[in-house]
LUMDRENLUM-21167 format. One record per residue: residue number from 1; x, y, z of N, C-alpha, C, O in turn. Coordinates in nm, 2 decimals, decimal comma, padded with zeros to 4 digits, always signed. Each point is the difference from the previous one (the first is absolute). Example, Ala and Ser with C-alpha at 12.3 -4.5 7.8 and 13.67 -1.06 7.14 Angstrom:
2
<1 <+01,32 -00,57 +00,78> <-00,09 +00,12 +00,00> <+00,09 +00,12 +00,00> <+00,10 +00,00 +00,07>>
<2 <-00,14 +00,11 -00,14> <+00,09 +00,11 +00,00> <-00,08 +00,11 +00,08> <+00,05 +00,11 +00,01>>
This chain:
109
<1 <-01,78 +06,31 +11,39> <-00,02 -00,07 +00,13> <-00,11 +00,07 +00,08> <-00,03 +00,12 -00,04>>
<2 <-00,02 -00,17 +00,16> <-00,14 +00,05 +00,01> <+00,07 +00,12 +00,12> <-00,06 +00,10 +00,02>>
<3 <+00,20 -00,16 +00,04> <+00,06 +00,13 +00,09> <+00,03 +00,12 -00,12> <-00,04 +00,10 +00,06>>
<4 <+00,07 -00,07 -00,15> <+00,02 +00,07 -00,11> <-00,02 +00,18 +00,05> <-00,10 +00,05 -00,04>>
<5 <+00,16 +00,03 +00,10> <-00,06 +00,12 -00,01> <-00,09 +00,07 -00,14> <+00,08 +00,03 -00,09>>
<6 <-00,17 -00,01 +00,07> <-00,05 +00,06 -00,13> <-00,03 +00,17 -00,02> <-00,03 +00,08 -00,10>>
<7 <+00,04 -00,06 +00,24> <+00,00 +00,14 +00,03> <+00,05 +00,07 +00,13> <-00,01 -00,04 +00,12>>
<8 <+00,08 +00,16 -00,15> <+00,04 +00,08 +00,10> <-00,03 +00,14 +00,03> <-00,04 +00,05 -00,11>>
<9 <+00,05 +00,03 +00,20> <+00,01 +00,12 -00,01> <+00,08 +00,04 +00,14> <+00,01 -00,07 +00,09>>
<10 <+00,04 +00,19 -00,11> <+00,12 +00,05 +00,13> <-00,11 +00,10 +00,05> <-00,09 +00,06 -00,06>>
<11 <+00,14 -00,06 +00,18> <-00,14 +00,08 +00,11> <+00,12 +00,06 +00,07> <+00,12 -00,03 -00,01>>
<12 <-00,19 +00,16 +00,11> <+00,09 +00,05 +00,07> <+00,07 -00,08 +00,12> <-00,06 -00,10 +00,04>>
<13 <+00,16 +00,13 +00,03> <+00,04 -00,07 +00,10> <+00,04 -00,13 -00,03> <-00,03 -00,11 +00,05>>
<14 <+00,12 +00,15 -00,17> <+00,07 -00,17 -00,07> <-00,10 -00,10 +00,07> <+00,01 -00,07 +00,09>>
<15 <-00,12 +00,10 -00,18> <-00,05 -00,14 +00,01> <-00,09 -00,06 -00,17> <-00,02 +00,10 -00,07>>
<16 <-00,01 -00,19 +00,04> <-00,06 -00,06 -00,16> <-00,12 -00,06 +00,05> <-00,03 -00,06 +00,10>>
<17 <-00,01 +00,09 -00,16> <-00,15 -00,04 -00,04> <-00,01 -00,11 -00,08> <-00,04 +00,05 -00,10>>
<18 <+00,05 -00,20 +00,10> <-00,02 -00,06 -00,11> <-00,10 -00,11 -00,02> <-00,06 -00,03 +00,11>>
<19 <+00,04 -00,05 -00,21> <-00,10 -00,09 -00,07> <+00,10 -00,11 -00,06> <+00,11 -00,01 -00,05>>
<20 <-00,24 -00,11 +00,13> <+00,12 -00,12 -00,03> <-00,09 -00,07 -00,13> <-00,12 +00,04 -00,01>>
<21 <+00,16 -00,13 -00,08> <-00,07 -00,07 -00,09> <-00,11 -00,08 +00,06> <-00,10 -00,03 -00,07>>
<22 <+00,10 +00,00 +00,17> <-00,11 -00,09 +00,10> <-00,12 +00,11 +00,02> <-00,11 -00,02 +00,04>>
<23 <+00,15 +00,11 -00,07> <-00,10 +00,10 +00,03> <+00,02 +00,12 +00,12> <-00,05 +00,12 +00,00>>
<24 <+00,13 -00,19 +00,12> <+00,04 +00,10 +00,12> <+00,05 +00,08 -00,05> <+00,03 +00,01 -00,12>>
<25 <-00,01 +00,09 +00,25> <+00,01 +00,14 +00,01> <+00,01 +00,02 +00,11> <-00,05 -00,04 +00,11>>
<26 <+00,14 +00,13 -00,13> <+00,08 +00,10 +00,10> <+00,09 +00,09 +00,03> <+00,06 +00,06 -00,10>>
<27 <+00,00 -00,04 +00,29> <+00,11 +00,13 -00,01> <+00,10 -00,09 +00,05> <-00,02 -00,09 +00,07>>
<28 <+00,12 +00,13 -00,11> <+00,20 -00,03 +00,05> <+00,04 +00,08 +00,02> <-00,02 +00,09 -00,09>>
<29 <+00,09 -00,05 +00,21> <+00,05 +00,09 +00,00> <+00,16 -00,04 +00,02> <+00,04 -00,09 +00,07>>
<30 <+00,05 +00,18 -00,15> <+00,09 -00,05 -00,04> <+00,07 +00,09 +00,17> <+00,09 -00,07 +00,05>>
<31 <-00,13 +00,18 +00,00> <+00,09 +00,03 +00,06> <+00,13 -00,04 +00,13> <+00,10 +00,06 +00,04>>
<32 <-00,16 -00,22 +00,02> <+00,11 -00,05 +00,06> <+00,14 -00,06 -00,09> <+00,09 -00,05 +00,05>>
<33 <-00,12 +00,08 -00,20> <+00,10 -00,08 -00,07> <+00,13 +00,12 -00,06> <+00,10 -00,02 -00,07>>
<34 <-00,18 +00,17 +00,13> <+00,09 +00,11 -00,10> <+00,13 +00,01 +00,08> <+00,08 +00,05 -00,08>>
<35 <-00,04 -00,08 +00,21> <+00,16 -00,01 +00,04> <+00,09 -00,09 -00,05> <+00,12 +00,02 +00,03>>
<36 <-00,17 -00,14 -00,11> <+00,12 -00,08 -00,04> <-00,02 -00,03 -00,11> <-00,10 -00,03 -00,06>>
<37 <+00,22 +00,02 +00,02> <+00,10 -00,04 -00,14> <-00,03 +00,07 -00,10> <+00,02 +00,13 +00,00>>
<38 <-00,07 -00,21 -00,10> <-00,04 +00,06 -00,12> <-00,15 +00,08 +00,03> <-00,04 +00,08 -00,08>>
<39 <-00,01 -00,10 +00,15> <-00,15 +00,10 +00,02> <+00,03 +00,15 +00,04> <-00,09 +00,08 +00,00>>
<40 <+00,18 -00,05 +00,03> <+00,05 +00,13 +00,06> <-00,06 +00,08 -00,12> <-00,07 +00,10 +00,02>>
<41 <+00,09 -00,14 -00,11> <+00,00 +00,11 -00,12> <-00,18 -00,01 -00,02> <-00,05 +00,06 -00,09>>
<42 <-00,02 -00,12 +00,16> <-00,13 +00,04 -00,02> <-00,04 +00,12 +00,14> <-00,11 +00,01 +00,03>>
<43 <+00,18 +00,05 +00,01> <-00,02 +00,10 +00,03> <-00,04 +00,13 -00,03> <-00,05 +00,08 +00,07>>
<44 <+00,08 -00,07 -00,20> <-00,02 +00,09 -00,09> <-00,11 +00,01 -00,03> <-00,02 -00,07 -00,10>>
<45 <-00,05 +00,12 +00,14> <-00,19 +00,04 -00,09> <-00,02 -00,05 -00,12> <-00,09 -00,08 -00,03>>
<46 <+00,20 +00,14 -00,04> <-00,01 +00,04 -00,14> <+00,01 -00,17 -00,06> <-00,08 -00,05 -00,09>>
<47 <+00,21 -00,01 +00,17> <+00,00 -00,15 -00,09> <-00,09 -00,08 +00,09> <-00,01 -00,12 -00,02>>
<48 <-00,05 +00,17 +00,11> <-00,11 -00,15 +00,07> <-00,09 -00,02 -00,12> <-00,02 -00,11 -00,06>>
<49 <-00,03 +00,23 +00,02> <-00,12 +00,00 -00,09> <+00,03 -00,04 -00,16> <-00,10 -00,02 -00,08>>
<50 <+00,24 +00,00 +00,03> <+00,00 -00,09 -00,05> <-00,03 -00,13 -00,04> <+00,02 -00,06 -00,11>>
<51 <-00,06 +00,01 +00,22> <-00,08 -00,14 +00,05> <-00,04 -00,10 -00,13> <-00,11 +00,02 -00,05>>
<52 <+00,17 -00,09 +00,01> <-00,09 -00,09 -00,11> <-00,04 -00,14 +00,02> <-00,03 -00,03 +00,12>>
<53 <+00,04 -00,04 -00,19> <+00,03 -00,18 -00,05> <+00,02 -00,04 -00,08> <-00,06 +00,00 -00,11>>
<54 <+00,19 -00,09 +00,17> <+00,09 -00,05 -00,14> <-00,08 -00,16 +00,09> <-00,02 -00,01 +00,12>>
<55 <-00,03 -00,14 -00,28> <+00,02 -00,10 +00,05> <-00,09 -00,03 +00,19> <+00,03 -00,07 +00,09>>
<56 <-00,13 +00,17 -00,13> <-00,11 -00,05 +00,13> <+00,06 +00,09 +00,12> <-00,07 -00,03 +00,10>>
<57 <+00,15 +00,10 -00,07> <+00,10 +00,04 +00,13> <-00,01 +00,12 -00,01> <+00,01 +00,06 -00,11>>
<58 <-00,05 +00,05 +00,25> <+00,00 +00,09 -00,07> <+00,19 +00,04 +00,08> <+00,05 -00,03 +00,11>>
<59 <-00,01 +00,15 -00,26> <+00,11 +00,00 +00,00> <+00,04 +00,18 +00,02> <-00,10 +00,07 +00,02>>
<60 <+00,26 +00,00 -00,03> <-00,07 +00,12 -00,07> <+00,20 +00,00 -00,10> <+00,09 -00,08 +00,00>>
<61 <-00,09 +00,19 -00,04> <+00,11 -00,04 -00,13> <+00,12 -00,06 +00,00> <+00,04 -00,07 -00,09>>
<62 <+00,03 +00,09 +00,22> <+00,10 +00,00 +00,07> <+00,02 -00,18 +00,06> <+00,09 -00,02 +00,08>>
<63 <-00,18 -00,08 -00,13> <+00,00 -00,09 +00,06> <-00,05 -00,07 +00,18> <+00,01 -00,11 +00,05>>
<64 <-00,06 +00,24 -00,02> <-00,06 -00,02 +00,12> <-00,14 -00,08 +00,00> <-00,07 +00,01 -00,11>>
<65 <+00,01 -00,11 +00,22> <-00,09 -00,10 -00,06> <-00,06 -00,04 +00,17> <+00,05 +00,02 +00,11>>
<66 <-00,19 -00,10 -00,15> <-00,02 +00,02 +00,14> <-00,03 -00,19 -00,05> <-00,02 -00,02 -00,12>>
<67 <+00,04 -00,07 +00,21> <+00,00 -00,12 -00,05> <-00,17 -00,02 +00,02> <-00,09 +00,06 +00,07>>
<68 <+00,09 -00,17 -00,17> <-00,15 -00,02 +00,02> <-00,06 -00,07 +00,13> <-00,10 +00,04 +00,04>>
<69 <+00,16 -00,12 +00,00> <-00,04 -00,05 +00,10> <+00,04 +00,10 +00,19> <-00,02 -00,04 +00,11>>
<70 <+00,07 +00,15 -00,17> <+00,00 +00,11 +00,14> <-00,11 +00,07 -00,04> <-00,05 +00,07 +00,10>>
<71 <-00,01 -00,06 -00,21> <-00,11 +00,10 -00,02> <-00,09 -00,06 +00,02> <-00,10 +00,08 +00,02>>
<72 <+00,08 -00,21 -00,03> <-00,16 -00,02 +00,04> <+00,03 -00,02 +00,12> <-00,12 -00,01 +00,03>>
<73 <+00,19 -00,01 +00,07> <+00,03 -00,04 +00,17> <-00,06 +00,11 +00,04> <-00,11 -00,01 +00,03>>
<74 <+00,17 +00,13 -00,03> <-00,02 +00,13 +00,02> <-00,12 +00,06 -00,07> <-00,07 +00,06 +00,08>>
<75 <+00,02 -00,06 -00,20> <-00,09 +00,05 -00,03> <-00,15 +00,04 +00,10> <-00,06 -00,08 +00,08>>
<76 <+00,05 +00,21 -00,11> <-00,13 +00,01 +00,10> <-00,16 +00,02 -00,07> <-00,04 +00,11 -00,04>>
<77 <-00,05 -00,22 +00,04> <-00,06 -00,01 -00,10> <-00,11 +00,12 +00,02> <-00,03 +00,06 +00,10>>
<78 <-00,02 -00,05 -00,19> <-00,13 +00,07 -00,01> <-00,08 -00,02 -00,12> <+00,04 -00,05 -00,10>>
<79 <-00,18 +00,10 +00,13> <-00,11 -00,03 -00,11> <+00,06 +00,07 -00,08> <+00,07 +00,10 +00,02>>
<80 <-00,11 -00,19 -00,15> <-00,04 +00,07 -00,18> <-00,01 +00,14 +00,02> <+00,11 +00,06 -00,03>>
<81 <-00,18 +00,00 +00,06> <-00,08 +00,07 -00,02> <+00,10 +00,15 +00,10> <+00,00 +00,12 -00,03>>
<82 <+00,07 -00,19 +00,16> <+00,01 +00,10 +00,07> <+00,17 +00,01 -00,03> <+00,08 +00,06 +00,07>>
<83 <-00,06 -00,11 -00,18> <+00,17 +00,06 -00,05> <-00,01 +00,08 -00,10> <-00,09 -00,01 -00,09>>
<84 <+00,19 +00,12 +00,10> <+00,01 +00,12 -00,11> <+00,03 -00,09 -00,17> <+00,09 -00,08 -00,02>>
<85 <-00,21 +00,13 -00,07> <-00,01 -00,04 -00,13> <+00,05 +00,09 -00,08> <+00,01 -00,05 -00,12>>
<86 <+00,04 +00,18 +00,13> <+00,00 +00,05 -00,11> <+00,19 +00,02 -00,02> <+00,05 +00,05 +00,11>>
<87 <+00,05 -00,07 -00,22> <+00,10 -00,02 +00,00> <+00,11 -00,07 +00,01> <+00,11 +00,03 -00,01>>
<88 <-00,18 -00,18 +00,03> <+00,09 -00,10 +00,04> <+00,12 -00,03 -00,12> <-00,02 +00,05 -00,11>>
<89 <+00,10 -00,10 +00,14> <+00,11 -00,07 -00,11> <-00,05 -00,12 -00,02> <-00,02 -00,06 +00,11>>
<90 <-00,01 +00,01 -00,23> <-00,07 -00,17 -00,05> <+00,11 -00,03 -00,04> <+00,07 +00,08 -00,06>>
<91 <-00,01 -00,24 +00,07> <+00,11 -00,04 -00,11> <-00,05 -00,12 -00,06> <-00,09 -00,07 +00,03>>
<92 <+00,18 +00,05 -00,13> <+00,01 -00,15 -00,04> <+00,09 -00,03 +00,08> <+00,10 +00,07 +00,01>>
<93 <-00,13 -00,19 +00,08> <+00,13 -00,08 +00,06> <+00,13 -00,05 -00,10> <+00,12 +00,01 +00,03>>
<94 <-00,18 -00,07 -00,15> <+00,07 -00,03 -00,10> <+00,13 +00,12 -00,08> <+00,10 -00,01 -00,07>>
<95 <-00,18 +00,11 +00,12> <+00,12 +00,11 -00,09> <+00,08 +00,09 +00,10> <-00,05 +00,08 +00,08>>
<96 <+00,17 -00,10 -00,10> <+00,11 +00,05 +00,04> <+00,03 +00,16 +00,00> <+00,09 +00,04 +00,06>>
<97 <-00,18 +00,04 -00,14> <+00,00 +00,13 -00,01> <-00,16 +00,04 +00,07> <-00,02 +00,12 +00,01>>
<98 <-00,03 -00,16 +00,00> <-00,13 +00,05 +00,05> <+00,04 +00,08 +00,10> <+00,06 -00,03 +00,10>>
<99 <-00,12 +00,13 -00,12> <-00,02 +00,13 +00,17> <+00,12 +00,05 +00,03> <+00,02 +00,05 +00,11>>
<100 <+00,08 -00,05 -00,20> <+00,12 +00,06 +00,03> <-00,02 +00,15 -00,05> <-00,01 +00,01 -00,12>>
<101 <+00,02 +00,08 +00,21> <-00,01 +00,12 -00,05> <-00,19 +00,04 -00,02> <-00,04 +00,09 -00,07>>
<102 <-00,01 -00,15 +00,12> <-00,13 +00,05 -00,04> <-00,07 +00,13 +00,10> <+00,03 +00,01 +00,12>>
<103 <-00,09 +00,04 -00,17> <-00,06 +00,13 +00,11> <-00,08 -00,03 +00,06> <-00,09 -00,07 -00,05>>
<104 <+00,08 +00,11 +00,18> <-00,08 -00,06 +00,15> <-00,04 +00,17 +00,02> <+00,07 +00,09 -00,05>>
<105 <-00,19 -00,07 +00,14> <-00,03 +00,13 +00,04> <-00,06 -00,07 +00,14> <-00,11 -00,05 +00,03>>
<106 <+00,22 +00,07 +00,04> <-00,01 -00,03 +00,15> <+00,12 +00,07 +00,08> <+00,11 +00,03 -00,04>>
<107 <-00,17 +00,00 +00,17> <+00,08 +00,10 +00,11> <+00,08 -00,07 +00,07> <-00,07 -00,05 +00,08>>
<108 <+00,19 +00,03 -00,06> <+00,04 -00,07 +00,10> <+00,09 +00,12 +00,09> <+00,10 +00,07 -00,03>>
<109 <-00,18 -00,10 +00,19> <+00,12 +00,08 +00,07> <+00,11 -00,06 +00,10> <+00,08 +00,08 +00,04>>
């Protein structure tokens, strides 16, 4: 789908960096969502940066998920050119294991 996340990367200060199949781009920052429910546990440095996509969404293993249609509301766009390229998570939307567990080299504080 053309909302489809196709790429992500975790940045400091719980926030993602991502690429939509339309071509956009941009930052989310997740941190108004780390006080409730199931987001709590993205508090952790270590599992933010787990970050992938299962099925176009970016997700991370635990079932945490940001819906598609809150990510592009929020999304804050920026040029091609002026988003961090190097390290992203790519998925197949189609595959259900994609990006689980994959290695990210990014700082989050």
């Amino acid at each position: 789908m053309h909302w489809d996340v196709t790429k992500v990367l975790p940045l400091p200060d719980y926030r993602l960096c991502v690429e939509i199949a339309d071509g956009r781009r941009g930052f989310f920052d997740v941190k108004p969502y780390l006080a409730f429910g199931i987001f709590r546990e993205l508090r952790d440095p270590d599992y933010f940066r787990q970050v992938g996509i299962v099925f176009g969404a970016v997700t991370w293993p635990r079932h945490q998920d940001i819906a598609p249609e809150t990510l592009l509301e929020e999304l804050e766009p920026v040029q091609a050119d002026a988003a961090p390229s190097s390290g992203p998570v790519e998925g197949d939307p189609t595959d259900r294991s994609s990006n689980q567990g994959g290695s990210l080299h990014a700082s989050v504080s």
